[in-house]
MILUM-978674 format. One record per residue (C-alpha): chain; x, y, z. Coordinates in pm, 1 decimal. Example, Ala and Ser with C-alpha at 12.3 -4.5 7.8 and 13.67 -1.06 7.14 Angstrom:
BEGIN
pt mol:A	X:1230.0	Y:-450.0	Z:780.0
pt mol:A	X:1367.0	Y:-106.0	Z:714.0
This chain:
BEGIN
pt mol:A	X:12347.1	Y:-466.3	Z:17256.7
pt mol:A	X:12736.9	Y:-391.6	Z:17135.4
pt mol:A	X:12915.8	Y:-283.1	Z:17476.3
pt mol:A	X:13311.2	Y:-180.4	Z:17482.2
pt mol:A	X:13531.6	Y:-537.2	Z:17437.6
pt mol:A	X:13690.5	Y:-512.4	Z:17771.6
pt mol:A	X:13358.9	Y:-483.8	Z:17935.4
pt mol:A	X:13202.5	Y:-769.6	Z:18113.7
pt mol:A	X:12873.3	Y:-902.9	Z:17965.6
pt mol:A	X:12681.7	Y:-964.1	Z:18312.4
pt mol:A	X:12624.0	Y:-585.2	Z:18361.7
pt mol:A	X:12404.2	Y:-562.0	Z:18036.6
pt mol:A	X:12220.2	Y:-917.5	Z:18129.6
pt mol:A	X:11916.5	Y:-651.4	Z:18308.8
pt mol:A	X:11891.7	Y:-405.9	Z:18010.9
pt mol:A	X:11859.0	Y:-700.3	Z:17784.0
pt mol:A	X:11588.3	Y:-911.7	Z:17899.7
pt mol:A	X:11418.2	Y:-612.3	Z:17981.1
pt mol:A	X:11414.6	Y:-552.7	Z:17558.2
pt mol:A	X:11280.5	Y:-926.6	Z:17532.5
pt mol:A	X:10977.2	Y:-923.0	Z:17271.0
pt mol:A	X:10906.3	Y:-1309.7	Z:17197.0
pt mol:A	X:10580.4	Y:-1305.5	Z:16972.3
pt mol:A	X:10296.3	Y:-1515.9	Z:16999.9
pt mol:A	X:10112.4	Y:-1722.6	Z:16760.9
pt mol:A	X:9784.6	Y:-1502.8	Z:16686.3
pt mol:A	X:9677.7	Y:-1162.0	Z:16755.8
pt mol:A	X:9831.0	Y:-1104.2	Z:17101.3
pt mol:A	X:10074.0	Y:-933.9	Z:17240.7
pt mol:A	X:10406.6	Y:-1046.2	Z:17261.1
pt mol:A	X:10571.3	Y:-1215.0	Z:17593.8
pt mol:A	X:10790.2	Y:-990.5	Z:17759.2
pt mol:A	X:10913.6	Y:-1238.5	Z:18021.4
pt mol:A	X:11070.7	Y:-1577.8	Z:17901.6
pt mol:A	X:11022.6	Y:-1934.2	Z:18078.5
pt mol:A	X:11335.4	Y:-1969.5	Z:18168.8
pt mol:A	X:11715.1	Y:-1836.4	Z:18093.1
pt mol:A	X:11965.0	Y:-2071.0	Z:18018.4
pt mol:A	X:12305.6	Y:-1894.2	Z:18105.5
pt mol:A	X:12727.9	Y:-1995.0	Z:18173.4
pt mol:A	X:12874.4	Y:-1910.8	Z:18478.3
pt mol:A	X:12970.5	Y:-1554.9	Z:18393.3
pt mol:A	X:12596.4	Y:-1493.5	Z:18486.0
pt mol:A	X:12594.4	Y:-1654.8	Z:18794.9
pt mol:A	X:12587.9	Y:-1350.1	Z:19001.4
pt mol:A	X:12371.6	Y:-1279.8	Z:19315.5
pt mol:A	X:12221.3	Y:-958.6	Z:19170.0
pt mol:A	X:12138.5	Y:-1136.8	Z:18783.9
pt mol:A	X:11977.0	Y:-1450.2	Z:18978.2
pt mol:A	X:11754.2	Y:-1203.7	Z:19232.6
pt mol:A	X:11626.9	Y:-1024.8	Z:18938.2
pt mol:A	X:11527.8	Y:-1338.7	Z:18732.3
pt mol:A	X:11346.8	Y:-1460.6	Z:19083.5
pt mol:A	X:11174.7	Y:-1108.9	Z:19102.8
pt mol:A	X:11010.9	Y:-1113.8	Z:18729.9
pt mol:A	X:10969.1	Y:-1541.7	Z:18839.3
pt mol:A	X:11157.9	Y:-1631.3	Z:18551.1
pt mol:A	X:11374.8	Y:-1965.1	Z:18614.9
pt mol:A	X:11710.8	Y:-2016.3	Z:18527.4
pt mol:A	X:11932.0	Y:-2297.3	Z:18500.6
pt mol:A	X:12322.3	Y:-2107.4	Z:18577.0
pt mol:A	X:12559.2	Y:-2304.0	Z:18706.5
pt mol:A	X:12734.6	Y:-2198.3	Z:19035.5
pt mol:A	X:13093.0	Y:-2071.1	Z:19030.3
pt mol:A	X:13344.7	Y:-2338.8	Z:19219.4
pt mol:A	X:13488.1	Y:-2096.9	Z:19466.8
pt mol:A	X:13090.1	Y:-2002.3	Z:19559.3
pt mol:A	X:13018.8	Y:-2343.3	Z:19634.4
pt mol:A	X:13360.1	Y:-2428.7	Z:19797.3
pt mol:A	X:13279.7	Y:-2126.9	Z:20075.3
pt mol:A	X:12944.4	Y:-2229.2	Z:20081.1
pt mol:A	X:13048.8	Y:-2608.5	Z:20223.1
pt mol:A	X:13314.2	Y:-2422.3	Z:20431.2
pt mol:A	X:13021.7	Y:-2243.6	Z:20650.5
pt mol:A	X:12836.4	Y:-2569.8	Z:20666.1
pt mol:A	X:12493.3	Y:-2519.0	Z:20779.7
pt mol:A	X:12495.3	Y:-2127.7	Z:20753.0
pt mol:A	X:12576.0	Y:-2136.2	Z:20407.7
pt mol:A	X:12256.4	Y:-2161.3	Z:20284.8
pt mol:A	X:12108.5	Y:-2386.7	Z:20001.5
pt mol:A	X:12289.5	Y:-2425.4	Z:19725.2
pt mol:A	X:12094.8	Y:-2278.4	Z:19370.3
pt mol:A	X:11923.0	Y:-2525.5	Z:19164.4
pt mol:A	X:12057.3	Y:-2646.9	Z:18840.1
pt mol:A	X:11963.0	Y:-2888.6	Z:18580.8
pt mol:A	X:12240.8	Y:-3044.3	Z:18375.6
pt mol:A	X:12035.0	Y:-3185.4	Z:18122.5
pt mol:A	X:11886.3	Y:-2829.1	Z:18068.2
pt mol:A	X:12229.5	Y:-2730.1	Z:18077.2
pt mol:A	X:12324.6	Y:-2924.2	Z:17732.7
pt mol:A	X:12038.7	Y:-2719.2	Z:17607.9
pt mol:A	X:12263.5	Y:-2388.9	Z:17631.1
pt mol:A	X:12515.0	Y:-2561.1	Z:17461.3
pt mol:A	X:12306.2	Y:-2714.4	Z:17105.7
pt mol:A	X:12237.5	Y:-2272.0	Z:17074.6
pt mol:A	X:12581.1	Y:-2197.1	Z:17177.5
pt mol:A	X:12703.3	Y:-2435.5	Z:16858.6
pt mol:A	X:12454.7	Y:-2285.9	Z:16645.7
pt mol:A	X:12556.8	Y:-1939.3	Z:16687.3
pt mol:A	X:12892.5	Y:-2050.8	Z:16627.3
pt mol:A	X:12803.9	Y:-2200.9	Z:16340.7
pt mol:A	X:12639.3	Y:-1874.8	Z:16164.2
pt mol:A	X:12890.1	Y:-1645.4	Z:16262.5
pt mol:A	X:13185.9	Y:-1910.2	Z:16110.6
pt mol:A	X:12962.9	Y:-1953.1	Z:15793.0
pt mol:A	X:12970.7	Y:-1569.4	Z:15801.9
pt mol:A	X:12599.2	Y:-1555.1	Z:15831.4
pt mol:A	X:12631.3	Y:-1302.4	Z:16103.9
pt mol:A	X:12549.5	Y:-930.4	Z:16073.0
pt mol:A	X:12803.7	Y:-700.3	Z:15954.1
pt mol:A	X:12964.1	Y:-510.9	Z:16217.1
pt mol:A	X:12844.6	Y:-173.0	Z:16094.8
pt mol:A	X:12506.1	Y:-324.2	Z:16157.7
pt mol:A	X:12570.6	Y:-469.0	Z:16483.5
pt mol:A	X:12700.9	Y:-174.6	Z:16663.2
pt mol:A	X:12359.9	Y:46.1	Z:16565.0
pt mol:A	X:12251.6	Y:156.7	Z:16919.6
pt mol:A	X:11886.7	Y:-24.4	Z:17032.1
């Protein structure tokens, strides 16, 4: 999905996954709901992490600092602060580089291509 450039990407996080097709080994159908979502903080919104715990998908986002600073500043009514796995983290990063690294080797679609609606 293309969107505007001064649009934010965690708007089109929903319509995305809901697109998901990951095929499966055989004659089945393919998965329409991942394991887990590995995401950066721009993600890390209340509404994207209650949808990913209403399809049960798991995510490993990491929380925003000014989230977690208010949470600690309500103490015990702040609630629990969201899981997150740094090792899983590093995980997000080894695709991050390898996207990088197609689109610098020029590998990536042209833009013409790109920008065809879904």
């Amino acid at each position: 999905m293309v969107t505007a450039g001064q649009r934010g990407e965690s708007p089109q996080f929903e319509p995305v996954l809901e697109k998901l097709r990951m095929p499966c080994i055989g004659p089945s159908r393919p998965r329409v709901r991942p394991h887990r979502v590995r995401a950066d903080k721009a993600y890390a919104s209340r509404r994207n992490r209650a949808y990913l715990r209403r399809r049960g998908i798991r995510c490993t986002i990491p929380d925003k600092a000014d989230r977690a600073r208010n949470r600690r500043k309500l103490g015990a009514r702040g609630g629990r602060p969201p899981r997150f796995d740094p090792v899983d983290y590093r995980e997000r990063h080894a695709v991050e580089c390898g996207i990088n690294r197609l689109k610098g080797t020029g590998r990536s679609p042209p833009d013409s291509i790109a920008r065809r609606p879904l």
